[in-house]
C-alpha positions, -999 to 999 in steps of 0.1 A, spaced: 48 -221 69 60 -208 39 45 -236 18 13 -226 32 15 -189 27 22 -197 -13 -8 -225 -14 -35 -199 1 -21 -177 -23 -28 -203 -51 -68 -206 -37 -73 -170 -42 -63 -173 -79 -86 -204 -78 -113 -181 -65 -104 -156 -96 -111 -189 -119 -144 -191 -99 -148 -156 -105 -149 -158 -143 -174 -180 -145 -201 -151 -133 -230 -143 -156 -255 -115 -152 -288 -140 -142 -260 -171 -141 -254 -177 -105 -239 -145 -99 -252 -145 -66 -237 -182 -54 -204 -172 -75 -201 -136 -55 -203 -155 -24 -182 -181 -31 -154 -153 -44 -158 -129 -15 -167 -153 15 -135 -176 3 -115 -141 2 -123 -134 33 -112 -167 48 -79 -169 28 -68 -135 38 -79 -144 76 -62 -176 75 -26 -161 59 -29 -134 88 -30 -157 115 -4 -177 96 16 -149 98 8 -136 137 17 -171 149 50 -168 127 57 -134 142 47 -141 176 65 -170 180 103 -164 159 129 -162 184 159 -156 163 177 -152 129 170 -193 126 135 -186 126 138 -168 91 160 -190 75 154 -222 54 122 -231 71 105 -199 55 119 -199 23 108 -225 -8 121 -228 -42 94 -236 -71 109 -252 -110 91 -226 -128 103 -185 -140 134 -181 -164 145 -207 -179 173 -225 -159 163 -205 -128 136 -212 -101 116 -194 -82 118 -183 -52 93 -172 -23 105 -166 11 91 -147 43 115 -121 62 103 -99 92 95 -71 69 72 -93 48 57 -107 74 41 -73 86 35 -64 53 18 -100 50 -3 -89 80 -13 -60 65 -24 -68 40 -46 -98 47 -56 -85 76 -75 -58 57 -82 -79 27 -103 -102 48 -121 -72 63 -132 -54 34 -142 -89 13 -162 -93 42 -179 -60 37 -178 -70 -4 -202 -96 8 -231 -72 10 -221 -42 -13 -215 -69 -41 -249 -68 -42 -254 -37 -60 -228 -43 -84 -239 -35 -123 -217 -61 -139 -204 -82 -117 -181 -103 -143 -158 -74 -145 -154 -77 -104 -155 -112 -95 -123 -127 -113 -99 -96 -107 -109 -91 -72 -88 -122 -56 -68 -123 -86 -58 -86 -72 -54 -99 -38 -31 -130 -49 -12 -108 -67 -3 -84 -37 7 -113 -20 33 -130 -42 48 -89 -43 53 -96 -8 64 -134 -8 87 -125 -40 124 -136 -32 142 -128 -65 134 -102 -90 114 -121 -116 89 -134 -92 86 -97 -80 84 -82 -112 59 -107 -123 40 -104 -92 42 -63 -93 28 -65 -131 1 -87 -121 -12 -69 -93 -12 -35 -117 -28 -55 -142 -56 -68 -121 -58 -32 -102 -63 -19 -139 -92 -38 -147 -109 -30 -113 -104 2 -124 -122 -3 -156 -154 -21 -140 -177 9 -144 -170 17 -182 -200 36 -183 -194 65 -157 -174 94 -178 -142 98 -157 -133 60 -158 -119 58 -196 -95 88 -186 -86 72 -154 -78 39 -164 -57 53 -192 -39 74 -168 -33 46 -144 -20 26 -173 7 48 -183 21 56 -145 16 17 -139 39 7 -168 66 37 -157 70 24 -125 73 -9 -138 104 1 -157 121 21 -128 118 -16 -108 130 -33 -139 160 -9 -143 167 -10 -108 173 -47 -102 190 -51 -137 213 -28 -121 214 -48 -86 216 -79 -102 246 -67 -132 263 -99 -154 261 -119 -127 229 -138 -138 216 -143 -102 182 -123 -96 179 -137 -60 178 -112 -33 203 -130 -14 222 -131 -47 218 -90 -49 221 -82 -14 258 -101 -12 268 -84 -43 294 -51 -44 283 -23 -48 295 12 -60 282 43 -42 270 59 -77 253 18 -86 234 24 -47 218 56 -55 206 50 -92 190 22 -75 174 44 -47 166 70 -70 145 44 -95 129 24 -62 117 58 -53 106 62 -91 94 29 -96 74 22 -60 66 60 -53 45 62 -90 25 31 -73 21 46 -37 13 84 -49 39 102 -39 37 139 -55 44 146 -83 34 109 -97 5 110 -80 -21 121 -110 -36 84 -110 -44 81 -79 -78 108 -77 -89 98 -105 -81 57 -102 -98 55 -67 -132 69 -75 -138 51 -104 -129 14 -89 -163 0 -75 -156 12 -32 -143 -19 -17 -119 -20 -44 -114 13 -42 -104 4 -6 -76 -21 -17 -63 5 -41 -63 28 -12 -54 7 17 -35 -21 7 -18 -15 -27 2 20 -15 14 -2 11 29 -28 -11 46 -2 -28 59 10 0 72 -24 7 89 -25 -25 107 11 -21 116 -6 13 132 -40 2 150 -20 -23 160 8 -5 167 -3 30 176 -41 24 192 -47 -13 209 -10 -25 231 -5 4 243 21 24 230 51 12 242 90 21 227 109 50 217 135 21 194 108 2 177 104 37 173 142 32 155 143 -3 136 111 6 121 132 39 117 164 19 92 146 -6 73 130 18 68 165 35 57 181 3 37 153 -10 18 154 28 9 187 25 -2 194 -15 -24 162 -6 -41 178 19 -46 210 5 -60 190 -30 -81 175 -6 -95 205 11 -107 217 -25 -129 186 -30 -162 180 -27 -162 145 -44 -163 119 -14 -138 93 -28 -121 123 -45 -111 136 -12 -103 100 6 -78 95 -23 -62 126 -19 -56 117 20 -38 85 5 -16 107 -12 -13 131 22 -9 97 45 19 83 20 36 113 24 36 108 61 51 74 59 78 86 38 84 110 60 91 84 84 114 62 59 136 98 53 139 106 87 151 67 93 175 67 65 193 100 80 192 88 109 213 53 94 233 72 75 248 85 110 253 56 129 221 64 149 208 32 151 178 30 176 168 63 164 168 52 128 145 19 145 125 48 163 114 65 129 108 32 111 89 18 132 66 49 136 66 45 97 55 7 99 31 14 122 13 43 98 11 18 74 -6 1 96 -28 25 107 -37 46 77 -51 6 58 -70 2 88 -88 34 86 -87 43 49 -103 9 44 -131 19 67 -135 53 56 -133 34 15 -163 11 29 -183 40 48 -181 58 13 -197 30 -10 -226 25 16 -231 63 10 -225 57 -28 -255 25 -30 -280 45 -6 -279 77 -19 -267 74 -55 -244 106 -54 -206 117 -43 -212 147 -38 -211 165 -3 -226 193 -12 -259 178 -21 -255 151 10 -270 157 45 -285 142 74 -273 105 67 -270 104 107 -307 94 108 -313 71 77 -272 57 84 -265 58 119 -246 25 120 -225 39 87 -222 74 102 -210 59 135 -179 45 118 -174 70 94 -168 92 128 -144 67 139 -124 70 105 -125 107 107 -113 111 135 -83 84 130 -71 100 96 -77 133 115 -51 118 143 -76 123 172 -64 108 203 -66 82 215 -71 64 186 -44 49 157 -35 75 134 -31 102 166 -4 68 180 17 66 148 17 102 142 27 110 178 55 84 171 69 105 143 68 138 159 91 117 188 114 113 161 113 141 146 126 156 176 155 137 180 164 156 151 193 178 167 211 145 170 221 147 135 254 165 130 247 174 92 234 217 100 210 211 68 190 178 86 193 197 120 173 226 94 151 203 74 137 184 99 121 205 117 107 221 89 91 189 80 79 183 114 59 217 105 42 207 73 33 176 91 18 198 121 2 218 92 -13 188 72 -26 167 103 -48 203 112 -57 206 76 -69 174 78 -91 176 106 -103 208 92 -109 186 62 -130 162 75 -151 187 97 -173 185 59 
């Protein structure tokens, strides 16, 4: 299985090689379809790859040696190493899952594309990329992986040299790509100390002080949250999203945040160790803050993919949320109600790719009929785009948590465990809590109210 995972990963590079060879009047047309359509099928083919791996694991034996692999290449004198874990897996799902989806919609919006030769060999070079982050089992391959996948995200960033913001974006998103690079670098240097061994079964076995465990949390939360957009290293992100071309704006949106929130995950929950009920605290009280500010930015646009980006920024906060709440609970010995709040965070993740994809998508047909992003001078697409305005609907009312459908499910999920709050015998969580159940409250109406435009 895992041999498979890592050769599908190795086509879509393939398809970045393909990619390159793209000319303006050069078989661009064959070439995007050969990119997008072979995208499409690698990211639907790892996803069932991984279903059938989720569906069918029994036990602990299922995630052992069969789906791991060691490669002769990295450092020298060390290999490395892929493996697949639970937590991947979904991640995996994730990932491809919605990959596959929106280079299906590529298909057709490629089209429209200026230049396509800055698109075509960075777009499943991006993809691949996201996918060795998740398939990483020591920190080289990881760090390599993570660098890549900002690198490639960077020059989908710079595809459109010629609209005014991009220049400023992709310098922005340079700088806050290369500090969270060094927070991950810093924190598995410290994980991985003299001993030489970057594997994560290497760093997960290893002793740990309780000062070593939270400068590691605190740089995972550095490191990933600058690449997921948590506030205040979120300054990239509104300006980064727009200027992509939409479907990989959509990536950026749906997919990358979640790989970062993998990466705060694998450190923070798997490899640092037992961490204090009070760092559950700080972790939840960000989230909350980031939630709302995104939301309120939001309300204060009237730039389409200005204001879908800002929601990223709101919807990561909600997840975090969700990851604080389940590292309090943890800290406490409050096992299924540290599951309870994980899993509602999992399933966001879920959830908010799903729909920010579609929402992403819905925006660039908007963008290539109409020629303009903002609202203000927008109206009565419902008659020339009732197809796009019918799913748009659908992604509004998701993001807005609308029952019954899948942001209203995971969001519902959280307020369960939010409630479960008085559990906790810290009197600052029993406090906090509930305070961050309000914000949420606040931001999931200010986000309805949002998308009303």
């Amino acid at each position: 299985m895992i041999v498979s995972l890592v050769a599908l990963t190795g086509i879509l590079l393939a398809l970045g090689v393909i990619g390159a060879s793209a000319t303006p009047g050069h078989g661009g047309g064959s070439v995007r379809r050969v990119v997008y359509g072979g995208s499409a099928l690698v990211g639907a083919a790892i996803a069932l790859l991984v279903l059938v791996l989720l569906a069918g694991a029994g036990g602990e034996a299922d995630w052992g040696p069969r789906a791991s692999m060691s490669m002769p290449f990295g450092l020298p004198w060390l290999k490395a190493r892929f493996a697949v874990d639970p937590l991947s897996a979904f991640f995996l799902l994730v990932a491809n899952g919605v990959g596959a989806a929106v280079s299906l919609f590529a298909l057709g919006y490629g089209r429209h594309e200026a230049e396509p030769v800055r698109v075509l060999p960075f777009y499943p070079l991006f993809l691949a990329a996201m996918n060795l982050v998740l398939l990483a089992a020591d920190a080289f391959v990881f760090l390599f992986a993570w660098e890549l996948m900002s690198v490639a995200s960077w020059l989908l960033v710079l595809a459109s040299p010629r609209e005014a913001e991009t220049p400023r974006a992709a310098y922005l998103y340079f700088v806050m790509a290369m500090l969270g690079t060094l927070g991950l670098l810093l924190a598995f240097g410290l994980l991985a100390g003299g001993a030489g061994d970057y594997s994560f079964a290497a760093l997960r076995a290893q002793a740990k002080s309780p000062g070593l465990t939270l400068a590691v949390a605190a740089l995972a939360l550095l490191g990933a949250g600058s690449k997921a957009g948590i506030v205040p290293l979120h300054a990239w992100l509104p300006l980064a999203h727009p200027a992509a071309p939409s479907h990989a704006s959509a990536l950026l949106s749906g997919v990358m945040t979640k790989v970062a929130i993998y990466g705060f995950v694998r450190l923070t929950f798997d490899l640092a160790g037992q961490l204090p009920w009070w760092w559950g605290g700080i972790v939840l009280a960000v989230g909350g803050v980031t939630a709302v500010l995104g939301v309120l930015y939001a309300l204060m646009e009237h730039d389409l993919k200005r204001l879908l980006a800002y929601h990223t920024v709101e919807n990561i906060g909600i997840i975090v949320v969700g990851l604080g709440l389940a590292l309090a609970f943890r800290a406490n010995g409050l096992q299924a109600l540290a599951a309870l709040a994980f899993t509602a965070a999992l399933l966001h993740v879920l959830n908010h790719a799903v729909f920010k994809s579609l929402l992403f998508c819905g925006a660039g047909a908007v963008l290539v009929a109409t020629g303009e992003r903002d609202m203000e001078k927008l109206g009565g697409l419902i008659h020339r785009m009732p197809e796009t305005a019918l799913a748009f609907l659908i992604g509004a009312a998701a993001i807005s948590a609308l029952p019954p459908l899948n942001g209203f499910a995971s969001e519902w999920l959280l307020f369960q465990a939010i409630l479960m709050s008085p559990a906790l015998p810290q009197w600052v969580l029993q406090f906090a809590v509930p305070v961050v159940g309000a914000l949420l409250a606040l931001a999931a109406a200010l986000a309805a109210a949002c998308f009303v435009k």
